[in-house]
C-alpha positions in Angstrom: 0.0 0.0 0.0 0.8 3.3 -0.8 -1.0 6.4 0.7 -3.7 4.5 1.2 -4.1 2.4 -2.0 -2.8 -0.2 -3.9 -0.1 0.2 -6.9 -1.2 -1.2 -9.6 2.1 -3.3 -11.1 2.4 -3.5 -14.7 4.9 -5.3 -17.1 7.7 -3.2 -18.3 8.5 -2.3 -22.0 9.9 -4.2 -24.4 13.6 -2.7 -25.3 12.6 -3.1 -28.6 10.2 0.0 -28.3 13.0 2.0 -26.6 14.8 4.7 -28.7 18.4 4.3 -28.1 20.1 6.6 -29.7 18.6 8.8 -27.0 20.9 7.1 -24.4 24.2 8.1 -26.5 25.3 10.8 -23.9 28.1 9.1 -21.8 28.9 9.7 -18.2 31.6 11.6 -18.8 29.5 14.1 -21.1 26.6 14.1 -18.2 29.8 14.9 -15.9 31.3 17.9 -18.1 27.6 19.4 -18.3 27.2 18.8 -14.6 30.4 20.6 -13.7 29.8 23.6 -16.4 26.1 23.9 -14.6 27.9 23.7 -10.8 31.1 26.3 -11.9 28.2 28.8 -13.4 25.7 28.5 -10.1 28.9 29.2 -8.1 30.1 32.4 -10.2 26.3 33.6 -10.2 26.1 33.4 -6.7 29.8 34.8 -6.2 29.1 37.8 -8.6 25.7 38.8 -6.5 27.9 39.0 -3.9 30.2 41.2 -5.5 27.8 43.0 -6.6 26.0 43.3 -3.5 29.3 45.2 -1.8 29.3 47.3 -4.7 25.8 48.2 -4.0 26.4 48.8 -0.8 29.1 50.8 -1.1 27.8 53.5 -3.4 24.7 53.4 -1.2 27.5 54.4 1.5 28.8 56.7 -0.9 25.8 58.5 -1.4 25.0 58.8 2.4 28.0 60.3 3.3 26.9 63.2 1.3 23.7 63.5 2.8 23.0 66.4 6.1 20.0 65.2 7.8 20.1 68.6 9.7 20.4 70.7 6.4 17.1 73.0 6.7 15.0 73.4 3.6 14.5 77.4 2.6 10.8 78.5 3.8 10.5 81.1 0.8 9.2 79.2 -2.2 12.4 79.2 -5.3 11.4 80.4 -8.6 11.3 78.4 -11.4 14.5 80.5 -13.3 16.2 80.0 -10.5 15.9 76.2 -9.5 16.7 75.5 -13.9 19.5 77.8 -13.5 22.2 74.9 -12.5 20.2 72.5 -14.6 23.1 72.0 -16.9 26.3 72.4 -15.0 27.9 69.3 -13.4 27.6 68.9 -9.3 30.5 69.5 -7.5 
C-alpha cells in the first residue's frame, strides 16, 4: 500500500520500443555538463555578492553626502532659479 491504496504493477516495456540513440550521452559528457552547470551556479552566486558590496558601497557613498540637519528654505524658489544649474555638473 501506498498512501492508502494499492499500486497497480504492470509489465515493463519491451527494449525493442526504446529509442536508443537517445541514451548516447556518456557519463563523462553528463559529468562535463554537470560541472559547467555547478562552476556557473557558483560564479552567479559569487558575482551577487560582488555585486552586493558594490551596491552597498555606493549606497555608503551617497550617504556620506547627505546632512539630515540641512534645513530646507521656507520662501518658495522660482522656477528660473531652480533651472538655472540644470546644466552644469555637481560639485
Amino acid at each position: 500500500m501506498f498512501k492508502g491504496k494499492f499500486l497497480k504493477v504492470e509489465n515493463p516495456d519491451a527494449p525493442s520500443s526504446l529509442k536508443w540513440q537517445n541514451q548516447t550521452y556518456s557519463e563523462f559528457s553528463r559529468g562535463c555538463r554537470s560541472g559547467f552547470v555547478w562552476v556557473l551556479t557558483v560564479g552567479i552566486v559569487i558575482g551577487a555578492f560582488y555585486a552586493m558590496v558594490i551596491f552597498k558601497n555606493y549606497n555608503d557613498s551617497i550617504l556620506a553626502g547627505f546632512d539630515p540637519n540641512l534645513k530646507c528654505p521656507s520662501d518658495p524658489i522660482s522656477p528660473d532659479l531652480a533651472l538655472e544649474d540644470w546644466d552644469k555638473p555637481p560639485k
